[in-house]
DRENVODREN-756103 format. One record per residue: residue number from 1; x, z, y of N, C-alpha, C in turn. Coordinates in steps of 0.05 Angstrom, whole numbers. Layout:
REM DRENVODREN-756103
R:num:n_X:n_Z:n_Y:ca_X:ca_Z:ca_Y:c_X:c_Z:c_Y
R:NUM:X:Z:Y:X:Z:Y:X:Z:Y
...
This chain:
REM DRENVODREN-756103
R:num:n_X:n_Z:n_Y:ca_X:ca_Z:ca_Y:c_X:c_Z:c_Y
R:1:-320:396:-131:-295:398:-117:-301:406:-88
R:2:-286:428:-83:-299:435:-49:-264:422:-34
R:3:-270:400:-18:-244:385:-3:-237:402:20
R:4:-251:415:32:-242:437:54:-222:457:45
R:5:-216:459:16:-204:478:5:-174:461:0
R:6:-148:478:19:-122:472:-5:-111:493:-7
R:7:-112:489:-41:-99:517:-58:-75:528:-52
R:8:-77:556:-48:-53:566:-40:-48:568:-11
R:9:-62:554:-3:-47:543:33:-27:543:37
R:10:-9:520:7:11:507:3:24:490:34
R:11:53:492:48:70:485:69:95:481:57
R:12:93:456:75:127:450:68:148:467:65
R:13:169:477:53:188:507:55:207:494:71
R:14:203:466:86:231:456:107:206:457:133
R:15:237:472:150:219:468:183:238:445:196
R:16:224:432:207:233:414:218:212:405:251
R:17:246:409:282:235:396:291:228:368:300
R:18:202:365:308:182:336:306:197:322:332
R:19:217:334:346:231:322:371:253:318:363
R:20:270:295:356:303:297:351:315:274:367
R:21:327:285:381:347:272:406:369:253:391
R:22:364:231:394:390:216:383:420:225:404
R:23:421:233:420:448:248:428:459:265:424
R:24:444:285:415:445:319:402:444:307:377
R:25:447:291:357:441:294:334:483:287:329
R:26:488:300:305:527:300:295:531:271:287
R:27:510:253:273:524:234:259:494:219:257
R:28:497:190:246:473:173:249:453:187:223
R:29:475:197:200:457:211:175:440:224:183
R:30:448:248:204:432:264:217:406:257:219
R:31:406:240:238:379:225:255:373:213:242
R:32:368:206:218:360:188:187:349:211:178
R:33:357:225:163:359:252:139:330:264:164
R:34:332:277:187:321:293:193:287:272:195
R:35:296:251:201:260:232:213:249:230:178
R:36:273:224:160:255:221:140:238:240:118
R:37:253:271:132:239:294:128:211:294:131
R:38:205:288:156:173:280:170:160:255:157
R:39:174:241:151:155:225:133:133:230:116
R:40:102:207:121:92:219:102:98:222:66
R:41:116:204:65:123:209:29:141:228:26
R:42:161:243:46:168:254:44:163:287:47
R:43:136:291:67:114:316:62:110:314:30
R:44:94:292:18:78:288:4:97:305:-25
R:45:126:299:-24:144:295:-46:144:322:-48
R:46:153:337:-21:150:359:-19:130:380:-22
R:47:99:375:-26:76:386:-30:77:385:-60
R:48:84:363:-62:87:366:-95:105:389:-120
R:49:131:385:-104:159:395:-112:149:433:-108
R:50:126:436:-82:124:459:-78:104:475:-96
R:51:81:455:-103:65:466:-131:76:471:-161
R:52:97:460:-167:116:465:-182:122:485:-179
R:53:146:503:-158:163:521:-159:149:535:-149
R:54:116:542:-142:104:572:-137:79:574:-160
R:55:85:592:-175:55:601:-193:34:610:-166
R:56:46:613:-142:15:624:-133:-5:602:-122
R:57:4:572:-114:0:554:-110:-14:537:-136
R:58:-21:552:-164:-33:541:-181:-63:530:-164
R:59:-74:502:-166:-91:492:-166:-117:497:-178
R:60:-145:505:-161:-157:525:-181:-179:504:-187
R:61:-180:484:-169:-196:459:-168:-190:436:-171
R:62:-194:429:-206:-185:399:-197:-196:365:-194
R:63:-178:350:-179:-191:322:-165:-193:308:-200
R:64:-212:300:-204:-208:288:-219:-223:255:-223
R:65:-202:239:-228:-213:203:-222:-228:199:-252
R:66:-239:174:-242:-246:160:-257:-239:130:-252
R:67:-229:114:-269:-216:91:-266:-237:74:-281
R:68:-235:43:-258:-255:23:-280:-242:-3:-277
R:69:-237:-13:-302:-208:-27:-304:-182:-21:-322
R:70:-192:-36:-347:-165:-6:-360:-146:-32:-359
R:71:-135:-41:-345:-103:-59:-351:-78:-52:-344
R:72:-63:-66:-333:-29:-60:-326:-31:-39:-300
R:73:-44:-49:-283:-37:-27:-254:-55:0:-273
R:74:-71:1:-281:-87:24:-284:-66:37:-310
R:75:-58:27:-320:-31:46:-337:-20:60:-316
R:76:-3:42:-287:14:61:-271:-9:83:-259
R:77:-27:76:-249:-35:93:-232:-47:122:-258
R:78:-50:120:-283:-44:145:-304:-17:151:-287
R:79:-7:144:-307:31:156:-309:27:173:-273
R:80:23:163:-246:26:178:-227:6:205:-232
R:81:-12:201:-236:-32:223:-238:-24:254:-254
R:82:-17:244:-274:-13:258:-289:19:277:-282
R:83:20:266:-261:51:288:-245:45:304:-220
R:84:24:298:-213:12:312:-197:-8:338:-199
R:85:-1:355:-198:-16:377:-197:-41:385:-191
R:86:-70:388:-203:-98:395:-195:-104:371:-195
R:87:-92:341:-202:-112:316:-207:-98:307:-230
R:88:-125:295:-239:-115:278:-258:-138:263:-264
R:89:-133:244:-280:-156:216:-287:-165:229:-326
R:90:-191:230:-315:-204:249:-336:-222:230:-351
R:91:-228:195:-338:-246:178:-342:-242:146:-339
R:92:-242:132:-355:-241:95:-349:-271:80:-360
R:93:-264:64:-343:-296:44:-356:-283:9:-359
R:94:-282:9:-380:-273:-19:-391:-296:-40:-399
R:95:-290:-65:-406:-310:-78:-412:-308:-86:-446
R:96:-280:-68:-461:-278:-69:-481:-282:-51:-488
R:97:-288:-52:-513:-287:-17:-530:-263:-9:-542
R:98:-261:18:-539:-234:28:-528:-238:61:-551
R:99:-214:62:-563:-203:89:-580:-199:110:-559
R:100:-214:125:-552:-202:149:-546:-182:166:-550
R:101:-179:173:-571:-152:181:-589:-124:166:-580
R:102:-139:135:-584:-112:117:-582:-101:119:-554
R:103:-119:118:-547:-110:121:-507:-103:149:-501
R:104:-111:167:-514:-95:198:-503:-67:194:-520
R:105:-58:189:-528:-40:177:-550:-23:164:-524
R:106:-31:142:-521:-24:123:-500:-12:128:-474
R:107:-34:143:-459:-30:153:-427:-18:192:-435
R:108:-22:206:-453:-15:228:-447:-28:243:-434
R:109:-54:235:-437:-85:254:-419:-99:249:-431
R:110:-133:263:-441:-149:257:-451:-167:239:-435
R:111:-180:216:-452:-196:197:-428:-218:203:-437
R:112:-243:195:-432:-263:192:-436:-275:167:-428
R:113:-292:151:-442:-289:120:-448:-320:118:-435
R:114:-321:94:-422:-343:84:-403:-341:51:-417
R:115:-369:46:-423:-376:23:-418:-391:3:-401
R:116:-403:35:-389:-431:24:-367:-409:32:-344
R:117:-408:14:-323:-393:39:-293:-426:53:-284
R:118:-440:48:-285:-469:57:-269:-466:82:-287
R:119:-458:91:-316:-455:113:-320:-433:128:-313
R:120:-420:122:-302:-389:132:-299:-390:144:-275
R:121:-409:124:-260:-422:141:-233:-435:162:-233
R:122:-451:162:-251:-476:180:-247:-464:205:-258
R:123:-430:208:-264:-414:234:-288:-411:250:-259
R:124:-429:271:-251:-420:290:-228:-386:303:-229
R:125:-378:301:-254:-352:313:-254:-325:294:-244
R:126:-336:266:-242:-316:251:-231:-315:252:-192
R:127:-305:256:-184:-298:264:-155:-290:227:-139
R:128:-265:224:-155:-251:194:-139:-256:172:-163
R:129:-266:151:-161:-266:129:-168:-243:111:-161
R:130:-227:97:-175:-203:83:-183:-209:56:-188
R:131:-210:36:-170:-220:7:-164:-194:-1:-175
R:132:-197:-11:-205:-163:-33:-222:-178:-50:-230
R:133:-198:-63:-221:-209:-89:-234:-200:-111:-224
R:134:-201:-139:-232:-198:-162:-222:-201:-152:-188
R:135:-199:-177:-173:-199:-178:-144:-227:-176:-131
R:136:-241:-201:-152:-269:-203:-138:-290:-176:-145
R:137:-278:-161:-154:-298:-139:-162:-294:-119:-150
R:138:-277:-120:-134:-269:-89:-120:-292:-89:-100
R:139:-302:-108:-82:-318:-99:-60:-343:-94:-76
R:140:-359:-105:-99:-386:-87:-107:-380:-64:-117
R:141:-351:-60:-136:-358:-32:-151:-344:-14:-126
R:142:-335:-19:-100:-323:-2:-84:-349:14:-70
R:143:-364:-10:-60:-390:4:-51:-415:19:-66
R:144:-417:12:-94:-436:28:-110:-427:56:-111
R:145:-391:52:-114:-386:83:-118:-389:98:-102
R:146:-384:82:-70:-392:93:-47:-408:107:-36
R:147:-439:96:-44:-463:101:-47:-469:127:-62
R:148:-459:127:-83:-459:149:-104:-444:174:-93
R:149:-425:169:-75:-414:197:-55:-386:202:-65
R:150:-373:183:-84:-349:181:-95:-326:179:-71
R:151:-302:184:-76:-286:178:-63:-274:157:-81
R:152:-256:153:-63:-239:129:-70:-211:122:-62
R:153:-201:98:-89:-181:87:-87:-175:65:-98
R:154:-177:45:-81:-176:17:-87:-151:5:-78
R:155:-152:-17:-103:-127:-32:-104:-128:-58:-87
R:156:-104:-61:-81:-102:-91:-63:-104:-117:-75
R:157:-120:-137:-66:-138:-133:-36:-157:-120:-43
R:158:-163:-102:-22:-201:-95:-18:-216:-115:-27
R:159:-219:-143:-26:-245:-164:-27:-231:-193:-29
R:160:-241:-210:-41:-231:-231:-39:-242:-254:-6
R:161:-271:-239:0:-279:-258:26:-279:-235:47
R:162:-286:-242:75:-281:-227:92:-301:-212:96
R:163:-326:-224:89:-358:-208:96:-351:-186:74
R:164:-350:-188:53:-349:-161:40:-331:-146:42
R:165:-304:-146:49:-291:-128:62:-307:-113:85
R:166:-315:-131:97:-339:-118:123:-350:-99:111
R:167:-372:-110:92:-394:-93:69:-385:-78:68
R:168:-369:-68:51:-344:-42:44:-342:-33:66
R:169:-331:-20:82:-321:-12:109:-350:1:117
R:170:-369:-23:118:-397:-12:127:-414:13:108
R:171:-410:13:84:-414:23:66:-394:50:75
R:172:-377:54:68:-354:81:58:-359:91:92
R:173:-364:82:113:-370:93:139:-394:118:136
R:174:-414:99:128:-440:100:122:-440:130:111
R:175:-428:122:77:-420:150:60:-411:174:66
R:176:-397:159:84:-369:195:94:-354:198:71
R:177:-336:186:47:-322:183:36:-296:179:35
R:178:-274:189:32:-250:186:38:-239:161:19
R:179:-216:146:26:-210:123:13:-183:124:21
R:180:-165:105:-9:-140:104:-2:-135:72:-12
R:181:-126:57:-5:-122:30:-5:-95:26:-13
R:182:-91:14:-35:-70:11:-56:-39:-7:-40
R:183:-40:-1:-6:-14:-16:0:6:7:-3
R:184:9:18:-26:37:38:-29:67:28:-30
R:185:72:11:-19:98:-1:0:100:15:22
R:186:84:23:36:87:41:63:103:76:48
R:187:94:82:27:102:100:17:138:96:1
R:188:138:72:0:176:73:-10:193:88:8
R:189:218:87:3:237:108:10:254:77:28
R:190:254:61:25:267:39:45:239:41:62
R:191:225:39:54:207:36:85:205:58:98
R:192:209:89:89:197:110:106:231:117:125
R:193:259:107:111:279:106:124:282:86:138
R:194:277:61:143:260:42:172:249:54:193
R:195:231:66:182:208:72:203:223:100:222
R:196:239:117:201:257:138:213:280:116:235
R:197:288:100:230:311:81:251:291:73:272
R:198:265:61:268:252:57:295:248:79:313
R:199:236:98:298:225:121:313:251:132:329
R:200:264:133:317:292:147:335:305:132:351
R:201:297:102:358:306:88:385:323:79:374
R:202:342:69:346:362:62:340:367:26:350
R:203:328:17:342:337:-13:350:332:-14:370
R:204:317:12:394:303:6:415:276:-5:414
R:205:261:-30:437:235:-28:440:241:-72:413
R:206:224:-52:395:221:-82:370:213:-107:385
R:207:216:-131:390:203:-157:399:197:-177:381
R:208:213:-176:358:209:-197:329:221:-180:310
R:209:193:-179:292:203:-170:261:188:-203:242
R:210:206:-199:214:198:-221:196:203:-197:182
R:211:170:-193:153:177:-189:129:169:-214:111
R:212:183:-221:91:166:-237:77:173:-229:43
R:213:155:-237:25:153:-234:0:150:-259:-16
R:214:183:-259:-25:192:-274:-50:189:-263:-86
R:215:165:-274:-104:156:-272:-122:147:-286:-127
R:216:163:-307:-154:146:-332:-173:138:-315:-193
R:217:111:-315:-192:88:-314:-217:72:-324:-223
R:218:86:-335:-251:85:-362:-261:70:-345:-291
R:219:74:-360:-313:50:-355:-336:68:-323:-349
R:220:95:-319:-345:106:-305:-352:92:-275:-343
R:221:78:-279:-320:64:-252:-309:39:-251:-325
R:222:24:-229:-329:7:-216:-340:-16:-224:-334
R:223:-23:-223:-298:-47:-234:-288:-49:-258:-275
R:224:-26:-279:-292:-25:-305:-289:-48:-323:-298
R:225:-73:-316:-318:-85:-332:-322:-111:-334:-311
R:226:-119:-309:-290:-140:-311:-275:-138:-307:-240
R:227:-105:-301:-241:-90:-296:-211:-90:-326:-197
R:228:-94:-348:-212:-85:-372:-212:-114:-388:-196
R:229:-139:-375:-206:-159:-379:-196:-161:-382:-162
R:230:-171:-397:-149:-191:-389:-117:-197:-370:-110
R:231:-224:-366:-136:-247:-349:-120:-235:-319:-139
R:232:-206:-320:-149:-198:-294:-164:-177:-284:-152
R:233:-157:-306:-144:-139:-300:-124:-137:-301:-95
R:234:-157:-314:-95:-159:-323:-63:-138:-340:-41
R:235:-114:-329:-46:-95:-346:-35:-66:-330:-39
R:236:-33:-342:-26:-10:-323:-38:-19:-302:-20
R:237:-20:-304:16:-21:-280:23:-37:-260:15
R:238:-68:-262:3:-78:-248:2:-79:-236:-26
R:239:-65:-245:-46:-67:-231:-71:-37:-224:-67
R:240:-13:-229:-57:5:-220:-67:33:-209:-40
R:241:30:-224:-26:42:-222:8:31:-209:26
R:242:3:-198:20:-1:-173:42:13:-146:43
R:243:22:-153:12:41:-125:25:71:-124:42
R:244:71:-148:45:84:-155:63:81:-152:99
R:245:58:-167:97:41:-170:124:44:-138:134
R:246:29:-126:113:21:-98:124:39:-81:130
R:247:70:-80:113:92:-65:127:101:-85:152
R:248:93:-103:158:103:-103:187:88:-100:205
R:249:55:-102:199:48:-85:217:51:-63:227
R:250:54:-41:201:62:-7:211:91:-12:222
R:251:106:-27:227:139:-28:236:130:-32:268
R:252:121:-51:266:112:-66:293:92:-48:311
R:253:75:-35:294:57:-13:311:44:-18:335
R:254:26:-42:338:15:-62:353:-11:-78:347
R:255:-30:-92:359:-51:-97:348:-46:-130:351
R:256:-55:-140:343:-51:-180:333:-63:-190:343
R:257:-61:-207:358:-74:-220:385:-84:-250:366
R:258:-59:-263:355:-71:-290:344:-57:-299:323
R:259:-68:-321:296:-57:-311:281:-51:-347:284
R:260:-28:-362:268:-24:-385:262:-15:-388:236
R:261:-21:-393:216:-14:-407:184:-10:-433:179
R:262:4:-434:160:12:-454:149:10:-451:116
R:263:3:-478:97:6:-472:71:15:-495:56
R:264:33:-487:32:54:-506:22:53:-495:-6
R:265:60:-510:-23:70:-507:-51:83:-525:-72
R:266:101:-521:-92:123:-532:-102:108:-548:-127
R:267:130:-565:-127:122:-585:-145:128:-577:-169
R:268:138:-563:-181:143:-551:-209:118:-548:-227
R:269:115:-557:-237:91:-568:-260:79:-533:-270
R:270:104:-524:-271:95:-483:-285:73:-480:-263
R:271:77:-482:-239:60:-468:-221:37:-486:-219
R:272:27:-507:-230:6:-525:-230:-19:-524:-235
R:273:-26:-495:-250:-51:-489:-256:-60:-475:-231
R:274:-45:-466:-204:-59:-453:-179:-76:-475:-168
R:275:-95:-456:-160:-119:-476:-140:-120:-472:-114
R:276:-97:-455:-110:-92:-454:-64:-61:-456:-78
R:277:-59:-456:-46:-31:-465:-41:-7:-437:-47
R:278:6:-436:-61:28:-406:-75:50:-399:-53
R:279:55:-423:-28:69:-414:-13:52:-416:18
R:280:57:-389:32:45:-388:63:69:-376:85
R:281:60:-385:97:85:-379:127:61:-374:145
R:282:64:-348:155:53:-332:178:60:-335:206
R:283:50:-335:221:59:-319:251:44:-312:263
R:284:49:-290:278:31:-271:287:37:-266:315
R:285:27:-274:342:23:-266:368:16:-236:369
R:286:23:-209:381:15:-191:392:0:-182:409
R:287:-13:-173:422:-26:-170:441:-7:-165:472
R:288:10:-147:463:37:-144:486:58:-167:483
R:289:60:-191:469:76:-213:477:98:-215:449
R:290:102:-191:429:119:-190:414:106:-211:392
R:291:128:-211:373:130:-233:351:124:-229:323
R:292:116:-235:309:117:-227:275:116:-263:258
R:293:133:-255:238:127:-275:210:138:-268:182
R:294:109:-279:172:103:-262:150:107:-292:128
R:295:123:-298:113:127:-320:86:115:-300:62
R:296:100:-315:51:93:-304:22:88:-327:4
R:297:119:-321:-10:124:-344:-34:126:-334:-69
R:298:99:-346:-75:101:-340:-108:102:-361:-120
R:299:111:-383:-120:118:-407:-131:152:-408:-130
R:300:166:-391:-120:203:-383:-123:222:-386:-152
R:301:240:-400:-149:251:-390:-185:282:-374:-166
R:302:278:-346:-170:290:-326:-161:279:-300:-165
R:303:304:-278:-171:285:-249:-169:274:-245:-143
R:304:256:-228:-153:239:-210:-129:256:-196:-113
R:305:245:-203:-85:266:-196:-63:242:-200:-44
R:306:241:-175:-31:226:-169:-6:238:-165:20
R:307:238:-193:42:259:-188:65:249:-177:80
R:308:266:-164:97:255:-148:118:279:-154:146
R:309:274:-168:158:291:-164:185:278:-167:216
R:310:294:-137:221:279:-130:256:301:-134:286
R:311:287:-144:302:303:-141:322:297:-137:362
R:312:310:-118:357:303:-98:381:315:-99:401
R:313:324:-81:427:323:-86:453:362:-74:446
R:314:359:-58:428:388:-39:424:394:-44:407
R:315:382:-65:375:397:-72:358:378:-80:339
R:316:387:-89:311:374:-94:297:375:-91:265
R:317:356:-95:242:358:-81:215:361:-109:199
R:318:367:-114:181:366:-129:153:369:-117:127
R:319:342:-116:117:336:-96:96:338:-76:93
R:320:367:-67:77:378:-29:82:403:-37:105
R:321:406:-58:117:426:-57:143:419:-55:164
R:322:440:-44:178:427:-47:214:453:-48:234
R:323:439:-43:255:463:-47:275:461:-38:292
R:324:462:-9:310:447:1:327:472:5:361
R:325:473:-17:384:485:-5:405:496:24:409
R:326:471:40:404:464:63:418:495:83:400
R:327:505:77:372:522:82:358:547:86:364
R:328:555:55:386:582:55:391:595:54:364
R:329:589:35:355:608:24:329:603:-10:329
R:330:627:-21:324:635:-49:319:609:-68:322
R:331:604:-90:336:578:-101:324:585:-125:292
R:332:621:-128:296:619:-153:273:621:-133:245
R:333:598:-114:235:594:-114:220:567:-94:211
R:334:556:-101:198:533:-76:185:539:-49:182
R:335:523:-28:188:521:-1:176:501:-9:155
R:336:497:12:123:482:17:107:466:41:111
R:337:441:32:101:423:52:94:424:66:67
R:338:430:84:60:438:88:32:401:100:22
R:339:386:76:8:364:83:4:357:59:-11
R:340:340:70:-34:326:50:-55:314:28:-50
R:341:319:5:-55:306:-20:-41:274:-26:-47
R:342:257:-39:-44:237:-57:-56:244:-83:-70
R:343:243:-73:-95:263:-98:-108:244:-98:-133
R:344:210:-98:-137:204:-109:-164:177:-109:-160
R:345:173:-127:-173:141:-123:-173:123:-117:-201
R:346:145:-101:-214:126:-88:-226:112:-62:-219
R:347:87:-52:-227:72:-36:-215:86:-13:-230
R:348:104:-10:-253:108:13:-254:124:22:-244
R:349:146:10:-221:158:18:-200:153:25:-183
R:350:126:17:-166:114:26:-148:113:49:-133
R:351:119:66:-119:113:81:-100:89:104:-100
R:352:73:106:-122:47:112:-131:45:135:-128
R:353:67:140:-133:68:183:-138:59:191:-105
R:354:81:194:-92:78:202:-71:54:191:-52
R:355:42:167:-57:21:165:-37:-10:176:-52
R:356:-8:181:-76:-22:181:-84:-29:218:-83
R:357:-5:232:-87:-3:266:-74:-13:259:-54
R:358:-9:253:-29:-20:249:1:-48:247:4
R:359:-58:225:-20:-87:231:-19:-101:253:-32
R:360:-90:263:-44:-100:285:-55:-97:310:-49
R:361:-76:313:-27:-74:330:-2:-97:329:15
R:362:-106:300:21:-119:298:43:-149:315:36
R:363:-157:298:20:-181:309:-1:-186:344:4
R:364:-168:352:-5:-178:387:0:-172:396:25
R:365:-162:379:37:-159:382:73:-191:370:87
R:366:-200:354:72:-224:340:76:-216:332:109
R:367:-196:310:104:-183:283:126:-177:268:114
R:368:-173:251:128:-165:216:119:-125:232:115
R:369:-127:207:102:-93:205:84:-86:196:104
R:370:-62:196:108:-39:182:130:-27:147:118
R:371:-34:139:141:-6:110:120:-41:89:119
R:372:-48:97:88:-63:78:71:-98:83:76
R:373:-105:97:89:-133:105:92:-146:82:102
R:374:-169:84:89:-186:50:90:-189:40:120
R:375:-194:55:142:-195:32:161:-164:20:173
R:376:-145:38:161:-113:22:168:-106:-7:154
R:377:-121:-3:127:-113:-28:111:-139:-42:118
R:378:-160:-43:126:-183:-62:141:-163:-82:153
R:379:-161:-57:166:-148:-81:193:-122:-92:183
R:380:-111:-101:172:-85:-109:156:-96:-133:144
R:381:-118:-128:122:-131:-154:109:-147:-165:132
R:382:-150:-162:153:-172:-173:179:-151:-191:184
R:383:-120:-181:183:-101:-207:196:-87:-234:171
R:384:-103:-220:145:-94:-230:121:-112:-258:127
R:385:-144:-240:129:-170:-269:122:-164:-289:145
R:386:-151:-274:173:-155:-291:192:-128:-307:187
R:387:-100:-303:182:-83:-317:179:-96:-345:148
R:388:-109:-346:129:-119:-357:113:-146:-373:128
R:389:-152:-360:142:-184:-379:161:-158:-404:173
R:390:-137:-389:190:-118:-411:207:-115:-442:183
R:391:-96:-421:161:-85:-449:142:-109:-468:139
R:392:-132:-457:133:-150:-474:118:-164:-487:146
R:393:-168:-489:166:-172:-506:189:-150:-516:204
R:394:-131:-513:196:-110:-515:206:-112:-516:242
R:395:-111:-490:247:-110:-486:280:-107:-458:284
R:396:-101:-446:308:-92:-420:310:-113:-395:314
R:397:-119:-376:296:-152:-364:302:-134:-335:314
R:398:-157:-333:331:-158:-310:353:-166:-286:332
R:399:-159:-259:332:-170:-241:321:-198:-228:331
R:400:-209:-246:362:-230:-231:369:-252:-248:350
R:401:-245:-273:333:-257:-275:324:-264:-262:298
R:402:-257:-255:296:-256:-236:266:-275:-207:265
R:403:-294:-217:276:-320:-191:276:-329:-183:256
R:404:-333:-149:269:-347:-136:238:-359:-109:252
């Protein structure tokens, strides 16, 4: 695969300018519709949409993964692949033995079946490696592949301890390998229409955002019987509420001065096989004085509901609501965002398509992806381990301590 190469010298067919005046703009749609144009999922949708409708833009090279891990997320991340143009997942390495037939049958692509990953490495035709294993395995098989000159795409978390997240990082530096880190929440259509309301001054300058993530998974979930583990789950924020953490860091767009935790969990006997605590409450000091808190509750008997509320110098958001001064409309009541919520945690809802185009843009651009590229989500899990260092000493840890 030569990554300096993109086919076609495929461009968005919308021009759009990167300056939009919230005064010159007709209506609040306007200044919504036009920021979320620029979005990266919204390039991404459009890179896609554009290989479609030009035969000259046929792909003459393609990315092709190899996945190791054949379970539930590694089904979604097929299904995305396989809609994308010039990539596709040509390879898995399981620890079972596995029908070929039955799985092209299955996924709708031909696979080719790995038992060894050290062979799956050594297949020159695989380009990106696809980290869907358990938690604790992502930081060795992230770095062997590394080593091997693979690119990559790993699922959240990167690592269950903080030194090997380090390792990793130190490693894929090392490589010169491109990496995309599985927080594809930044890629939804409620988050990239957020980030369009900040950017355009609607709430003004942010001082306190809260996201938090409500999800009981209990035995009813899939990876309830080894998610439940310590040294498999590690804790709620870090197996299941960073994707929480992490959209408020890209909202907030600021670096984390200090972190303070707290950890709690329910007496309901279902949730009794966890060995950390299923409920955490965050807060997060800035470096410039602003606010964050981050709840991540999987011990809940409620649907999945991911909150999101911001508030700024000119107004403020709750979820798909807001309220913007700058509008001149009523404050006793909400405007809507007319945009798809984050409302499930299942992975085949996920966001996958479009961030996952982006990386495979990046790739024949031979640049880092926008959004999810490994040292953006480093630093995201750096405020995960350090918010989890706080709970478990119970005291407030500085992020300068958090070296690497």
């Amino acid at each position: 695969m030569n990554t300096n190469e993109h086919e076609g010298g495929n461009k968005s067919p919308i021009k759009v300018e990167k300056k939009i005046c919230v005064d010159s703009c007709s209506s609040m749609v306007d200044i919504l519709y036009l920021s979320y144009l620029l979005s990266p999922a919204a390039l991404a949708a459009r890179e896609l949409s554009s290989y479609y409708l030009s035969k000259e833009n046929a792909p003459m090279n393609d990315v092709n993964v190899g996945i190791v891990g054949l379970g539930w997320v590694a089904g979604a991340h097929i299904s995305a692949f396989n809609k994308i143009p010039g990539a596709k997942v040509t390879a898995v390495c399981s620890r079972r033995k596995q029908n070929e037939k039955e799985l092209e049958r299955q996924h709708g692509t031909p696979l080719k079946v790995y038992n060894d990953y050290e062979a799956m490495l050594a297949d020159p035709s695989i380009n990106v490696i696809d980290v869907c294993t358990p938690h604790p395995l992502h930081a060795e098989q992230s770095i062997a592949a590394a080593r091997a000159g693979k690119h990559l795409i790993i699922e959240k978390p990167i690592a269950i301890k903080y030194e090997d997240a380090v390792a990793m990082r130190k490693a894929i530096h090392e490589a010169g390998v491109k990496t995309c880190v599985c927080f594809e929440v930044r890629f939804s259509q409620q988050a990239d229409v957020i980030r369009a309301t900040i950017d355009q001054g609607l709430l003004g300058s942010l001082h306190y955002a809260e996201v938090d993530y409500y999800h009981g998974i209990g035995p009813w979930y899939g990876q309830f019987g080894w998610n439940v583990k310590k040294d498999f789950g590690g804790s709620s924020l870090l197996t299941a509420g960073c994707h929480a953490l992490d959209l408020l860091l890209m909202f907030m767009d600021s670096e984390v001065e200090e972190v303070t935790s707290y950890g709690a969990r329910s007496h309901s006997p279902v949730f009794n096989p966890y060995e950390y605590d299923t409920t955490s409450l965050t807060l997060l000091k800035f470096k410039d004085g602003r606010l964050g808190k981050v709840a991540s509750v999987t011990d809940c008997w409620q649907p999945y509901y991911f909150h999101i509320h911001l508030c700024g110098s000119e107004g403020s958001l709750l979820d798909n609501r807001f309220y913007s001064s700058k509008l001149k409309v009523t404050k006793d009541r909400w405007s809507t965002l007319e945009t798809s919520l984050i409302d499930s945690g299942d992975v085949a809802h996920h966001p996958y398509l479009p961030q996952f185009q982006a990386f495979v843009d990046s790739l024949r651009k031979n640049e880092e992806m926008p959004l999810t590229d490994f040292d953006t989500a480093f630093e995201s899990h750096r405020v995960v381990f350090a918010a989890d260092l706080s709970a478990a000493e119970n005291r407030t840890v500085k992020m300068s301590e958090m070296t690497y």
